[in-house]
C-alpha positions as CSV (number, residue, x, y, z in Angstrom):
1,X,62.5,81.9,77.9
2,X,65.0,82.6,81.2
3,X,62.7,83.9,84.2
4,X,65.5,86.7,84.6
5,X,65.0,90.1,82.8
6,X,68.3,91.4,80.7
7,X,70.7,93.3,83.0
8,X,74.1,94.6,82.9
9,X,76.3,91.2,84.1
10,X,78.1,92.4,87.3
11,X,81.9,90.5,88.0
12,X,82.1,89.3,91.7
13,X,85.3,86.9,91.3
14,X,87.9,89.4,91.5
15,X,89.8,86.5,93.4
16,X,90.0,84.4,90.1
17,X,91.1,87.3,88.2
18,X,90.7,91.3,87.7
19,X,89.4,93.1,85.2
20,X,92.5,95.5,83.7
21,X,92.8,98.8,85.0
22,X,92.4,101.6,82.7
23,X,95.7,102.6,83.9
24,X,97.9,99.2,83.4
25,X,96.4,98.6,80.1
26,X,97.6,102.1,78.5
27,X,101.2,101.0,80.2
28,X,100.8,97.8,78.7
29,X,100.1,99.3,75.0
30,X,102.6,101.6,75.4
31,X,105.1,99.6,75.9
32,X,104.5,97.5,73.1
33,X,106.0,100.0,70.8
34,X,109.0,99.1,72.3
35,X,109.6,96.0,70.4
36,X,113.4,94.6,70.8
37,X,114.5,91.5,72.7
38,X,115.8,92.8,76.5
39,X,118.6,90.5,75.6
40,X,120.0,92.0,72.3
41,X,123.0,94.6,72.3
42,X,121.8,97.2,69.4
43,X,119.7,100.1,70.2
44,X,116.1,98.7,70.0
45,X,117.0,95.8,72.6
46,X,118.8,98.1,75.0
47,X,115.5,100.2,75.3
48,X,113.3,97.1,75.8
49,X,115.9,96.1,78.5
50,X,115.7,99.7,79.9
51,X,111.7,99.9,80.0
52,X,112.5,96.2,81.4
53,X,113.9,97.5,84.2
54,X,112.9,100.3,85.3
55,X,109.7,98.3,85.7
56,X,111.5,95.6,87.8
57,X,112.8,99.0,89.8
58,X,109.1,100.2,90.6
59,X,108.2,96.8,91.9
60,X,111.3,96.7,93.9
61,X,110.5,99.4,95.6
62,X,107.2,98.8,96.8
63,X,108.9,95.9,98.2
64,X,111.2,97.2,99.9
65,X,113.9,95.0,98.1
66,X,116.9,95.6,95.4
67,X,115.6,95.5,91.9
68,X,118.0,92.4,91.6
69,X,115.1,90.5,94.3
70,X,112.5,90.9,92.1
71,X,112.3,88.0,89.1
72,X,109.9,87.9,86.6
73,X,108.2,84.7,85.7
74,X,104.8,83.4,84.0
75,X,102.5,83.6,86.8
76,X,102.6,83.1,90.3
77,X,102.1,79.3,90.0
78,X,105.7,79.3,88.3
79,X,107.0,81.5,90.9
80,X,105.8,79.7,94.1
81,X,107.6,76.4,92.3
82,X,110.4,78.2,91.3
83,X,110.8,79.2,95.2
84,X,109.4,75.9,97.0
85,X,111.1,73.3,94.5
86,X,114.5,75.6,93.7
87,X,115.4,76.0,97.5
88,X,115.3,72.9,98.2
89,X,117.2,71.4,95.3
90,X,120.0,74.5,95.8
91,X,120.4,73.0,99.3
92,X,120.4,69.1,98.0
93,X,123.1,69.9,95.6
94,X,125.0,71.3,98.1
95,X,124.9,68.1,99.7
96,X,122.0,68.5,102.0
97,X,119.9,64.8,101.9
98,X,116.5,65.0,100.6
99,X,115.7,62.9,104.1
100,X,117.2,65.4,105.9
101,X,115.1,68.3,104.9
102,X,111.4,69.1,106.1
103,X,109.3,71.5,105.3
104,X,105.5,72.9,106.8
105,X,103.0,74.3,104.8
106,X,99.8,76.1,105.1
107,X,97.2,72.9,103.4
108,X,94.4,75.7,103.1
109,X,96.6,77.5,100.0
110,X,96.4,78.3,96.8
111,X,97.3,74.8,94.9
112,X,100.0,76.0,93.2
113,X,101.5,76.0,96.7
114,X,100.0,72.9,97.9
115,X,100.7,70.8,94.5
116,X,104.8,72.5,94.6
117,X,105.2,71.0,98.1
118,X,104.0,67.2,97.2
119,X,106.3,67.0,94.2
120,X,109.0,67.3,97.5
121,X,107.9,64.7,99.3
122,X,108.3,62.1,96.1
123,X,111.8,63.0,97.1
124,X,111.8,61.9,99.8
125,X,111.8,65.4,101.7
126,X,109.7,65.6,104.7
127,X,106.2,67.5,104.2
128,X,103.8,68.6,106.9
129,X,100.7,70.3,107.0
130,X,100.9,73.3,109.5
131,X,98.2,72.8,112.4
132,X,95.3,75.3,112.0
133,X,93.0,76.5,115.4
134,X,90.0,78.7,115.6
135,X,89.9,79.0,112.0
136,X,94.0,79.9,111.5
137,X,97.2,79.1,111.9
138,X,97.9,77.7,115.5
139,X,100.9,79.6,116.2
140,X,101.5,77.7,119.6
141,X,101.7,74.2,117.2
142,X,104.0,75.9,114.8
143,X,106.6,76.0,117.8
144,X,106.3,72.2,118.4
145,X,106.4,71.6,114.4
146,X,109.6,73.2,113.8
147,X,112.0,70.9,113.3
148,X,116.3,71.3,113.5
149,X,115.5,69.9,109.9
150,X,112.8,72.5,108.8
151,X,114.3,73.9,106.1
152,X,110.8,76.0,104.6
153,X,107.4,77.0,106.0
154,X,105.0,78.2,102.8
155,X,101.7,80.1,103.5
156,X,99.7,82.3,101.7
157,X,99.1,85.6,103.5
158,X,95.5,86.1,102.1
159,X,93.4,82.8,101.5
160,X,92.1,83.2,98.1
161,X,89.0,81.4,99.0
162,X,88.2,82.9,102.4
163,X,89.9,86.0,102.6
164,X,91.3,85.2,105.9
165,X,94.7,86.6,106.5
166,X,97.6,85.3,107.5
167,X,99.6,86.6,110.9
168,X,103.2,86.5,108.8
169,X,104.6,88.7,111.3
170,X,103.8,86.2,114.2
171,X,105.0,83.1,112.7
172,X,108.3,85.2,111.8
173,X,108.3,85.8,115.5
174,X,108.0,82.1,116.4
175,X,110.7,81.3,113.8
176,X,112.8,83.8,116.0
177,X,112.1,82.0,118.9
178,X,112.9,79.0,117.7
179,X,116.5,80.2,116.1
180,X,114.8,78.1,113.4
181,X,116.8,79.0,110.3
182,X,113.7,77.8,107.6
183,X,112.6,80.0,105.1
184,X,109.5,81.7,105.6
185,X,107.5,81.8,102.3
186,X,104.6,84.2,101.6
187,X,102.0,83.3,98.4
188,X,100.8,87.4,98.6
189,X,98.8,87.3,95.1
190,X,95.6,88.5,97.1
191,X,97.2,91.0,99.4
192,X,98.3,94.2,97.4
193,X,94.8,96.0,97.2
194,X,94.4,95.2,101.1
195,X,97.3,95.0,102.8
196,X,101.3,96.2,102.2
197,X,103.6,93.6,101.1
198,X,107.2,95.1,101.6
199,X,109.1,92.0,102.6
200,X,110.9,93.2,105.9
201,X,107.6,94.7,107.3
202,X,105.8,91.5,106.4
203,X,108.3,89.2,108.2
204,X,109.0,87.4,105.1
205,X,112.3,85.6,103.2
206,X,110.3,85.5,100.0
207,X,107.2,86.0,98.5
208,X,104.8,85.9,95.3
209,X,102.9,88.2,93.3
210,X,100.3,87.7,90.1
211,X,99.4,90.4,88.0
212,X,95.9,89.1,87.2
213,X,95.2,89.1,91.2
214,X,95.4,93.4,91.0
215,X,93.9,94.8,87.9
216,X,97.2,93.8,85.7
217,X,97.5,92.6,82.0
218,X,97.5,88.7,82.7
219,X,100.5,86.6,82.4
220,X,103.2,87.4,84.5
221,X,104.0,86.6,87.8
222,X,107.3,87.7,89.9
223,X,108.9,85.8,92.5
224,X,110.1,88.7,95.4
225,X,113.7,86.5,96.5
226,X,117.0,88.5,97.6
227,X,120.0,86.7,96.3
228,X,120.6,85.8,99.6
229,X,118.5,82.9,99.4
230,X,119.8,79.6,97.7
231,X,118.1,78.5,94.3
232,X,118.6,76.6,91.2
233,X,116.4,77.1,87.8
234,X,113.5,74.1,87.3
235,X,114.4,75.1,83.8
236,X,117.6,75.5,82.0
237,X,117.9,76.8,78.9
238,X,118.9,81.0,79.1
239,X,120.4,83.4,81.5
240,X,117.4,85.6,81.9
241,X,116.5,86.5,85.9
242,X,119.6,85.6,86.9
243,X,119.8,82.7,85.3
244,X,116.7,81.2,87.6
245,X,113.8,81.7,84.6
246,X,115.2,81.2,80.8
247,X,113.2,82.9,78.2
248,X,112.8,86.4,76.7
249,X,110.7,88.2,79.2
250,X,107.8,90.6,78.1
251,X,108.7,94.4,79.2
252,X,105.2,95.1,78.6
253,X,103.7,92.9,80.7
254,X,106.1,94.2,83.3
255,X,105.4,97.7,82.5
256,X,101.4,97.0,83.1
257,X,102.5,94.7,86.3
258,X,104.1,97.6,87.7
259,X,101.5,100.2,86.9
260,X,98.9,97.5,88.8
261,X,100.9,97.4,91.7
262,X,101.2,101.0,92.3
263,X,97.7,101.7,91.6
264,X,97.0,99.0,93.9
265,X,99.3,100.6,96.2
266,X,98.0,104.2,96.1
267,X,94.5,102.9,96.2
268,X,94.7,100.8,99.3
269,X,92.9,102.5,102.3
270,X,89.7,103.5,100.0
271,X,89.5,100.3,98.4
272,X,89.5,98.8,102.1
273,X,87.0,101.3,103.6
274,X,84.8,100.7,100.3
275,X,84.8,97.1,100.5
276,X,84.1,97.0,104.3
277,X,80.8,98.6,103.5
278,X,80.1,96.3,100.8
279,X,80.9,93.5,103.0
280,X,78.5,94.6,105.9
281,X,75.7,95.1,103.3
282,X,76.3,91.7,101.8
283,X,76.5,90.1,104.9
284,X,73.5,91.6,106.4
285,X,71.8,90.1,103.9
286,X,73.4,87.2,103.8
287,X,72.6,86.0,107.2
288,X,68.9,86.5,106.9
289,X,69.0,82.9,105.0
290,X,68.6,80.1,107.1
291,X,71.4,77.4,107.2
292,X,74.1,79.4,106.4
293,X,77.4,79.6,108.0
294,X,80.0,82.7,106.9
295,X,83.4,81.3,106.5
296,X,86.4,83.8,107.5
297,X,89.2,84.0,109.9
298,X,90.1,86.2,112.5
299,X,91.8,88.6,110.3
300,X,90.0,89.3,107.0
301,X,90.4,90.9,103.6
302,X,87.0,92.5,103.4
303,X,87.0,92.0,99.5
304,X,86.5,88.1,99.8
305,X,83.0,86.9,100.8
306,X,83.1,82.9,101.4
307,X,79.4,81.3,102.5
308,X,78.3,78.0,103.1
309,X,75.2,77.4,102.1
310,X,74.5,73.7,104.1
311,X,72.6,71.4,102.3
312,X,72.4,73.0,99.0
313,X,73.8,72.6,95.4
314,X,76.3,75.3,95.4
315,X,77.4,74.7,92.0
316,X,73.9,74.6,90.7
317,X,73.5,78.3,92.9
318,X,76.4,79.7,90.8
319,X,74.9,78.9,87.0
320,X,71.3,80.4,88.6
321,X,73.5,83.5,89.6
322,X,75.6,83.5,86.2
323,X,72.2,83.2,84.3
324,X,70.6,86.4,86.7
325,X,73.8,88.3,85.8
326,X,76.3,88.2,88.6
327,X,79.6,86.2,88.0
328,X,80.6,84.1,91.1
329,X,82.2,81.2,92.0
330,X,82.2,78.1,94.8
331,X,86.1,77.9,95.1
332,X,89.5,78.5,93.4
333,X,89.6,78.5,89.6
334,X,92.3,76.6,89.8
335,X,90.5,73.6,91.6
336,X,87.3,73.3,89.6
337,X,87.2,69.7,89.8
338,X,88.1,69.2,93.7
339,X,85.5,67.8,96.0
340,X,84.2,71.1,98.1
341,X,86.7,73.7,98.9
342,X,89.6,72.4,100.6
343,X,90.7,75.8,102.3
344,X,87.3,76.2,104.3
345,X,87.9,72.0,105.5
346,X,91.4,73.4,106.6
347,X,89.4,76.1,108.3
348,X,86.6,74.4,109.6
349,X,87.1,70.8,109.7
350,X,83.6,70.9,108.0
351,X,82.9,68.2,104.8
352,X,79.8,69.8,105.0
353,X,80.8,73.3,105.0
354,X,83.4,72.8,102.2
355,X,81.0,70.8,100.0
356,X,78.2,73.9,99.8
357,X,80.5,76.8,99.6
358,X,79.9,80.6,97.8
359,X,83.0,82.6,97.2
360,X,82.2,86.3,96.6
361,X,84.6,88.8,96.0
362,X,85.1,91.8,94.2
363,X,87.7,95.0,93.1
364,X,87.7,99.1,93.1
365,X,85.2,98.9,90.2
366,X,82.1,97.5,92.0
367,X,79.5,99.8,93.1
368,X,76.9,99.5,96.2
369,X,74.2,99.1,94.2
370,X,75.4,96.0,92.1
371,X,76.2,94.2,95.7
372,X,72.6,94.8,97.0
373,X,71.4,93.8,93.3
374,X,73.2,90.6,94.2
375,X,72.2,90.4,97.5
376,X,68.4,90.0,96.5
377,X,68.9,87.6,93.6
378,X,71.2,85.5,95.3
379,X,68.1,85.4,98.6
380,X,65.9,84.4,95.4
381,X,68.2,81.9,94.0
382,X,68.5,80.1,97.5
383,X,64.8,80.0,98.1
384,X,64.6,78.7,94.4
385,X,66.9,75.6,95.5
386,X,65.0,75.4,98.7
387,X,61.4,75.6,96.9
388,X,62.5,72.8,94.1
389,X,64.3,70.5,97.0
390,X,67.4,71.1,94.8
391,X,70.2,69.8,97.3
């Protein structure tokens, strides 16, 4: 018999992925009476291609961009490939040497940013981690790291593990500096609900977005790039999105995207003012357990709660928190089998801090009575691992 009474489960890893507004779902079932292929010419594929855009419009626009910018891909995994491999290729075939090409990345991302950079280097391309100090990107470094050859600098401007935000702006104003001519990509899956993401006020070339990240129907992604910028496909095989992503593209997925983004958008400043509060009480809370460290930068996305908890089991905390009701994790989805969180050892320089990690985070649909719930199981939880020497 489990030692926890039945309760209503509450979701705290809104950074893995959202539960689907009420709002982008409806879009999303709407749109699936719409039914044609985008890409055929008779009267049914002309209003998928319609809905199709006018979906790719409303995204444009909350970027800041032409409609044309925005391309529509599986996920943002796709997208940030699509961006860090396809630029560099478009300059290679151009005749640019793989050798002569280098390119500085933030090693505290997302892995699909991380993993899309390595695959350069077995090119032969240049790769370097950008120097981190006081918990963020040391801005001083970056001017000493810039290279005549730096071609692209990828960062994420929300750590989905932390919540610590990137200062785009400022490393746009170093690239100035600099008359450095690199790319400046931005991974901004996590920043919708807490920050704007219009590409010119950001400071960014290009940047990524994931549905799942903000309340959207899951499995689409959109690479924000200006046809300005040089790429070539990583798969051939149609002429959709400019020819950059073959394959018939969902307008219904788009449809709920877009919905998710402007809800998002409209929701912004009380979702940040709600999730401060939460953050405070959690955190309160929080620091009345002994050996624990808080892991966040100098900005920070008040929805993303990342705790060290030295010494202990972390992995064992999270099934005693899944079986008590509350859904948390240590790190990314995405890097379930990695030794301790590799963005708070970017952060910190900590293996022990990375190893015993607690990533809380949540969306518009959490009350302040589910965190404090949390807060008191996960004090008993702790002092169960404590009591039972469970390290």
């Amino acid at each position: 018999m489990s030692i926890w009474r039945k309760r209503t489960r509450v979701y705290l890893d809104a950074a893995a992925a959202t539960p689907v507004s009420v709002r982008a779902l409806r879009a999303f079932h709407e749109a699936e009476q719409t039914y044609g292929n985008p890409s055929s010419p008779h009267t049914e594929g002309r209003q998928a291609l319609a809905l199709l855009e006018q979906s790719r419009s409303r995204i444009a626009t909350l970027a800041e961009v032409k409609p044309d910018a925005v391309i529509f891909t599986g996920n943002a995994t796709e997208a940030n490939a699509l961006l860090i491999q396809g630029s560099v290729l478009a300059l290679h075939e151009k005749g640019r040497a793989y050798e002569d090409m280098h390119v500085l990345y933030d090693s505290g991302a997302h892995s699909s940013l991380v993993e899309a950079v390595k695959v350069l280097s077995k090119h032969g391309v240049a790769t370097e981690a950008l120097a981190y100090k006081n918990g963020g990107i040391d801005l001083e470094a970056l001017s000493g790291q810039l290279l005549p050859q730096t071609v692209l600098v990828a960062v994420s401007a929300v750590c989905g593990e932390t919540g610590s935000i990137t200062p785009v702006r400022d490393m746009r104003r170093v690239l100035m500096r600099k008359s450095s001519t690199a790319l400046l990509h931005v991974d901004a899956c996590q920043l919708p609900r807490v920050g704007a993401f219009e590409l010119t006020r950001l400071g960014a070339d290009t940047l990524t977005l994931d549905a799942q990240k903000i309340g959207g129907v899951r499995g689409i992604g959109a690479l924000i790039a200006p046809r300005k910028v040089p790429l070539v496909p990583l798969v051939r095989g149609g002429g959709q999105e400019r020819g950059l992503r073959g394959g018939t593209p969902s307008p219904s997925l788009a449809s709920s995207f877009a919905e998710a983004l402007e809800e998002a958008h409209q929701n912004r400043e009380e979702f940040v003012l709600s999730s401060q509060k939460l953050r405070e009480v959690l955190l309160t809370e929080v620091r009345t357990i002994p050996h624990t460290v808080v892991n966040e930068g100098k900005e920070q996305a008040p929805h993303i709660v990342n705790v060290s908890f030295l010494g202990r089991d972390t992995d064992y905390l999270v099934a005693l928190l899944d079986e008590a009701g509350f859904m948390v994790s240590t790190r990314s989805s995405c890097e379930a089998d990695a030794e301790g969180s590799r963005a708070v050892y970017t952060m910190t320089g900590s293996h022990e801090r990375a190893s015993s990690t607690l990533r809380v985070s949540w969306g518009p649909e959490t009350a302040m009575h589910e965190i404090k719930a949390f807060s008191k199981a996960l004090i008993r939880c702790v002092s169960f691992l404590d009591t039972a020497g469970i390290l």
